[in-house]
N, C-alpha and C positions, 0 to 999 in steps of 0.2 A: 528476537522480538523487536528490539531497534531496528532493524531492519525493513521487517513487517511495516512498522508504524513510520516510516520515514518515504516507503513506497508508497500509501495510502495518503500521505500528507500528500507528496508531489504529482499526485492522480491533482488531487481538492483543487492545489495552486494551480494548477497548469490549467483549469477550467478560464482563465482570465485571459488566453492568447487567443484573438479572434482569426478562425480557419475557414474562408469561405468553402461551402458546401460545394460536392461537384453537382453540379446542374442536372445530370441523367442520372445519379446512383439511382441502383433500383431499392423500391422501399421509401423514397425521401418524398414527403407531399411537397411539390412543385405549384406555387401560387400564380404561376403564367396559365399554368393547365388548370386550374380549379378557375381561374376568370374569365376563359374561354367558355369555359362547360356552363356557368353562369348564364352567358351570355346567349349560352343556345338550349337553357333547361328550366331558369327560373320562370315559373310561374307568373308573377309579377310583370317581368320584363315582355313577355309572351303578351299578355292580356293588355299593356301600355301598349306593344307595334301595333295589334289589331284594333286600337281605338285609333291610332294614327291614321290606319289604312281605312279605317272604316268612312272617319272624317276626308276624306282626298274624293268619297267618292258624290260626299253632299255637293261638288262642286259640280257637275254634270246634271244632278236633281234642280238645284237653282237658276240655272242658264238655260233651262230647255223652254220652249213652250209647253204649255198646257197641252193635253191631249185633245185634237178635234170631236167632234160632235156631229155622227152620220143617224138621219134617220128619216122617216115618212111621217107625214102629216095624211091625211081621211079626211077630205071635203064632201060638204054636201053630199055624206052615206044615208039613205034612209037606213031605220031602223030596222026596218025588216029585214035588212039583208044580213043582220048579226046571225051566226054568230062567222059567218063567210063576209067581209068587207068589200070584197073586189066586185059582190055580185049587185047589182044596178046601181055600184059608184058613179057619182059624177064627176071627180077631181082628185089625183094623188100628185103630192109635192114628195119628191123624192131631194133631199137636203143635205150638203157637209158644211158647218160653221165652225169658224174657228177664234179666240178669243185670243189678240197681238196683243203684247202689254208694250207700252210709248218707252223709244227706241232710250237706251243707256242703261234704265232699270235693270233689266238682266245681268247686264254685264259689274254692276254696282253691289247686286247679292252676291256673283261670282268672285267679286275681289274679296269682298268680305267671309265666302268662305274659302278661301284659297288662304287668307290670313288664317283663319279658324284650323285649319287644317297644317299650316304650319303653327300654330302653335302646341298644336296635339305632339306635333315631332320634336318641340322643344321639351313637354312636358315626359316624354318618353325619356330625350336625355335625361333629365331632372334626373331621374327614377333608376337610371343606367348607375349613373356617378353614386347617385345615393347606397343601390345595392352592393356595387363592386367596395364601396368605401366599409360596409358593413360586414362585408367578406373577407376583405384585407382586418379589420380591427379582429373576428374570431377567428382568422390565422393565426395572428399574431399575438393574442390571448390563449390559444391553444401552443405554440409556441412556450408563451412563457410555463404555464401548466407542465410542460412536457420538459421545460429546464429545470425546475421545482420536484418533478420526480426521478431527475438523472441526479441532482444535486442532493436530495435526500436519501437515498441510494448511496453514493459516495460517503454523505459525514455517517451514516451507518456503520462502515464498513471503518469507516475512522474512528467512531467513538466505540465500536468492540477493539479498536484494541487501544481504547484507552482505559479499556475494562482490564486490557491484559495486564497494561501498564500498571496500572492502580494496584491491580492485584499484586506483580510481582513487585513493587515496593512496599506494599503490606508484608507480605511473606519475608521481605529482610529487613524489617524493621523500620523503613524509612518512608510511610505511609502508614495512611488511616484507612479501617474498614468502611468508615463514610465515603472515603472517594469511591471505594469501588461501590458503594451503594447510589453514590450518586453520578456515577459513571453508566451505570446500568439504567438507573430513571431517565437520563437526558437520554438515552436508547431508546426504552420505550417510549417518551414523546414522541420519537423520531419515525416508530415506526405507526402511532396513530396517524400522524401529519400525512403517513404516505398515503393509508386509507384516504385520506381524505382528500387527497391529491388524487388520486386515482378515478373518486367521485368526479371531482371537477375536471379533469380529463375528458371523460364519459358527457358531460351536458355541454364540452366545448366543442366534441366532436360533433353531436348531435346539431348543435346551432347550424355549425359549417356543410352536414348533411340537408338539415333544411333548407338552406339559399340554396345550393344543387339542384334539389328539388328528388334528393334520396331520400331511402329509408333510415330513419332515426339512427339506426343503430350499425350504419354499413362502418364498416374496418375502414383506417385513416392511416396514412403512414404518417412516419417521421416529420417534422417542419425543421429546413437544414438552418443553416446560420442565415438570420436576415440582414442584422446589421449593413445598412447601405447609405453612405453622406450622399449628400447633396450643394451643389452650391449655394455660397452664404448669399443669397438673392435679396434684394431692398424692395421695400412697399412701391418703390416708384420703378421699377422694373415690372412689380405683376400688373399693377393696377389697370393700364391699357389690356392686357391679355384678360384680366378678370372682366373688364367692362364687354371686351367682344367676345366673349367664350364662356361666357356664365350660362347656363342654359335658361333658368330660370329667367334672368333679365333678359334673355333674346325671346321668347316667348311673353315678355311685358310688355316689349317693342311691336310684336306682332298682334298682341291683343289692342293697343290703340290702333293702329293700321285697323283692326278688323270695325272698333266702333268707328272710326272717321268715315270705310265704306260703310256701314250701316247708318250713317248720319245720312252720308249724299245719298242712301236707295230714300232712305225716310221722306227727304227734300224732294225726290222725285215721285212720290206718291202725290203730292198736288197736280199731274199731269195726267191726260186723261189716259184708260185703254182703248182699245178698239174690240168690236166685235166685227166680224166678217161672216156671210150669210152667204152659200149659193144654192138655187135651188131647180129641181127642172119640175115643171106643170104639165102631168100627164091629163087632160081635158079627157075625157072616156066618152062624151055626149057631142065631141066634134073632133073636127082633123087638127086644130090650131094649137098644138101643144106648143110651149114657150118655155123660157131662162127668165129666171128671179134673182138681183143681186140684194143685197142688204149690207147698209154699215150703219154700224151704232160706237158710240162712246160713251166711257163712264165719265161722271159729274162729281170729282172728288171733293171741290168746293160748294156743293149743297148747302143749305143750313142744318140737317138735321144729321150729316156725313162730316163734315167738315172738322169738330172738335179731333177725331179720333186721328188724323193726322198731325194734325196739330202737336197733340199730346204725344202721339209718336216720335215726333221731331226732336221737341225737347226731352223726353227721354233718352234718346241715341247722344243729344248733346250734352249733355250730365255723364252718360256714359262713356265719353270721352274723357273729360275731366277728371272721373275719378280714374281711368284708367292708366294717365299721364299723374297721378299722384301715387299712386301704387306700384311706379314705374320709378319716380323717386324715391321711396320708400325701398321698394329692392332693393335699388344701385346702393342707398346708403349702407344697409344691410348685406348684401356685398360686398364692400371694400372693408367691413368690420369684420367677418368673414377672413378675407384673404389675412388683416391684420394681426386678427388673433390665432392663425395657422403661424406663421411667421414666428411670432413670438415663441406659441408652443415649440415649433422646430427649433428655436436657439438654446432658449431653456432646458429641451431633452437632451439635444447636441452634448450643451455642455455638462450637462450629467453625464453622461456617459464617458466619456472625455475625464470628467474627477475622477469617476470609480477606478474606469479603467487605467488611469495612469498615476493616480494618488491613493485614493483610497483603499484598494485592492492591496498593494504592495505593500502598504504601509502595516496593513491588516496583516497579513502572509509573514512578516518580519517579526510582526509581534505574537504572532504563534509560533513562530520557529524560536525566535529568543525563549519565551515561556515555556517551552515545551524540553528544551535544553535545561532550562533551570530547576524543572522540577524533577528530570530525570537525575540530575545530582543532588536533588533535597534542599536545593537554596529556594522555591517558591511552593509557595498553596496548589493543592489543586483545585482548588476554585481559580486561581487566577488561569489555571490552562483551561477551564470551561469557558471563562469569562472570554480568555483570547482566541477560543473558538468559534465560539457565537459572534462574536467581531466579524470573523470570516466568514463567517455563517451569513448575516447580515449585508456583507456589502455585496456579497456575491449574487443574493438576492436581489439586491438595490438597482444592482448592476443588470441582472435580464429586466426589472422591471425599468429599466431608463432605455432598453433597446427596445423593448415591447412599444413605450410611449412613444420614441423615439421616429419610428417606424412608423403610427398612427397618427401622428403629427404630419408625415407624409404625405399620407392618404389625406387627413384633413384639409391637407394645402392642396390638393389636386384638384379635391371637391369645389374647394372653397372659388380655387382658378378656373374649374371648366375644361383642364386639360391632364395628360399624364404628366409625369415630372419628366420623361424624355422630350415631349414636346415642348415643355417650356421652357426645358434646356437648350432644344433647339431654336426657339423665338425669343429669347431672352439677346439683347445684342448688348 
């Protein structure tokens, strides 16, 4: 029985030596293949490109001209000849006019949607980082779910035989029938906790089904070992990377661009159009058929026309304004951002880092002393629960300080604009 219960220990301990996962086993969920599938299945991300794309194509809508204007005029028809026109006409103006708007204007809404349309690509990244950042966190929540039900598993199989144990020091006399009553209830906790672990299994795989854009309930493998450091990076290392590679603030960038063009079309709405007329005069009562030209301009400073540019103007220039304030506003929000990813990163780091190389051991020590001692009758068995749950605790502590650990990651990539590969590579 010593035996038994000295295997089962050194299963529990041994949970504390981190073995990176092989990257192809089969069966193990791969979060490189689940970001990819993302990226070509979520919903979301699908209906962000097509607004991108949809916006690229307002820029050829804005810059064209107007469609001309072909048609015939009826002079001097008597009536009679309705409901046939042509018959004892006097005069048909056969006509194509066309409406020029004064030269820059066009090309002033075109800037302005070309900004508009780069910021739809920015707002897509937005939503890119956003999603993949919420995919990496119910990984890596399902992750821990999934070490909570290996590890619950395990002290199961340690606390039956500490059922065993119990028992055979009752049976010679050197235990109480309490232990083993209470060796059997810290069991049965253990084995509701797995239900319930099992539950949360099931709603973490679903999450991670829904960003795919699967069915609820499709079968998920394995999440192998994440744990992965990163370099101890300083706020003034990311800050230039967070400023150009934020998506959100390069699409802040682009939304002023798009009101300063939409100020100058505004400005150029005081200048006039042109209309253009050409027409040919078929005479029907003589041989002198003839060409008609016609040009006309609009009068945007009218008195009765005039306010509504006016008012246009300053509108676009207010909307400048506030869009270089909300440009500040980011970037401040931004570099808060990147600061409190950092922080989280240092703080999980060094959790993990305690567990794994104090706490854990220290823990493991003091169940192996305690569990010595009470197999000779020199301690309680309450003190080997109590130095159970000890282990029991940090080992939990411990997948939850790689869980955070990990999404502090993600947070910092979000927060930066970029993967952590790449800011390893731009980081000098």
């Amino acid at each position: 029985m010593r035996a038994t219960f000295r295997f089962y220990l050194f299963v529990l301990l041994g949970l504390g030596t981190y073995v990176p996962a092989p990257g192809q086993e089969n069966g193990q969920l791969m979060l490189d293949s689940l970001v990819a599938e993302t990226l070509r299945s979520n919903p979301q991300l699908r209906a962000s490109r097509n607004r991108a794309s949809a916006s690229l194509t307002r820029i050829d809508q804005v810059t064209s001209w107007e469609s001309p204007q072909v048609g015939v005029e009826f002079y001097q028809t008597p009536i009679k000849s309705f409901p046939n026109p042509a018959r004892d006409w006097m005069e048909n103006d056969y006509f194509i006019q066309q409406m020029i708007p004064f030269p820059g204007k066009l090309s002033a809404m075109g800037r302005s949607a070309e900004n508009q349309a780069a910021m739809a690509e920015q707002e897509y990244g937005a939503l890119r980082r956003k999603v993949i950042r919420d995919l990496k966190s119910a990984y890596f929540e399902l992750y821990l779910v999934q070490r909570k039900i290996q590890l619950n598993a395990e002290n199961q199989d340690l606390l039956r035989s500490f059922v065993a144990i119990a028992r055979k020091q009752y049976e010679v006399g050197m235990g109480k029938q309490a232990d083993v009553l209470r060796a059997q209830t810290e069991l049965s906790t253990l084995s509701n906790e797995g239900i319930s672990l099992e539950r949360e299994k099931k709603v973490g795989e679903s999450m991670i089904n829904t960003i795919l854009s699967r069915p609820a309930s499709s079968p998920l493998g394995r999440v192998p070992d994440i744990e992965r450091d990163i370099p101890q990076w300083t706020f003034d290392q990311l800050e230039p990377l967070a400023l150009g590679h934020r998506p959100e603030l390069k699409g802040m960038s682009y939304s002023i661009e798009m009101n300063k063009a939409e100020a100058a079309s505004a400005g150029r709405e005081y200048l006039p159009d042109f209309m253009t007329k050409l027409a040919y005069k078929d005479m029907a009562q003589t041989k002198n058929d003839f060409w008609s030209f016609m040009v006309g301009i609009t009068i945007p400073l009218a008195p009765w026309s005039s306010g509504k540019y006016t008012s246009r103007v300053e509108e676009t220039e207010l909307n400048v304004k506030t869009s270089e304030d909300e440009y500040t506003s980011m970037k401040n929000m931004v570099l808060f951002d990147v600061q409190q990813a950092l922080v989280n990163v240092q703080t999980n780091r060094n959790l993990v880092l305690l567990y794994r190389n104090t706490v854990i051991p220290q823990a493991e020590q003091t169940l192996q002393s305690t569990t010595t001692s009470y197999q000779t009758g020199k301690s309680e068995f309450l003190m080997l629960i109590d130095a159970y749950r000890m282990v029991l605790m940090s080992r939990l502590d411990y997948f939850m300080a790689v869980m955070n650990f990990m999404s502090s990651q993600a947070q910092l990539e979000q927060a930066v604009g970029l993967d952590i590969g790449d800011i390893a590579a731009k980081v000098h």
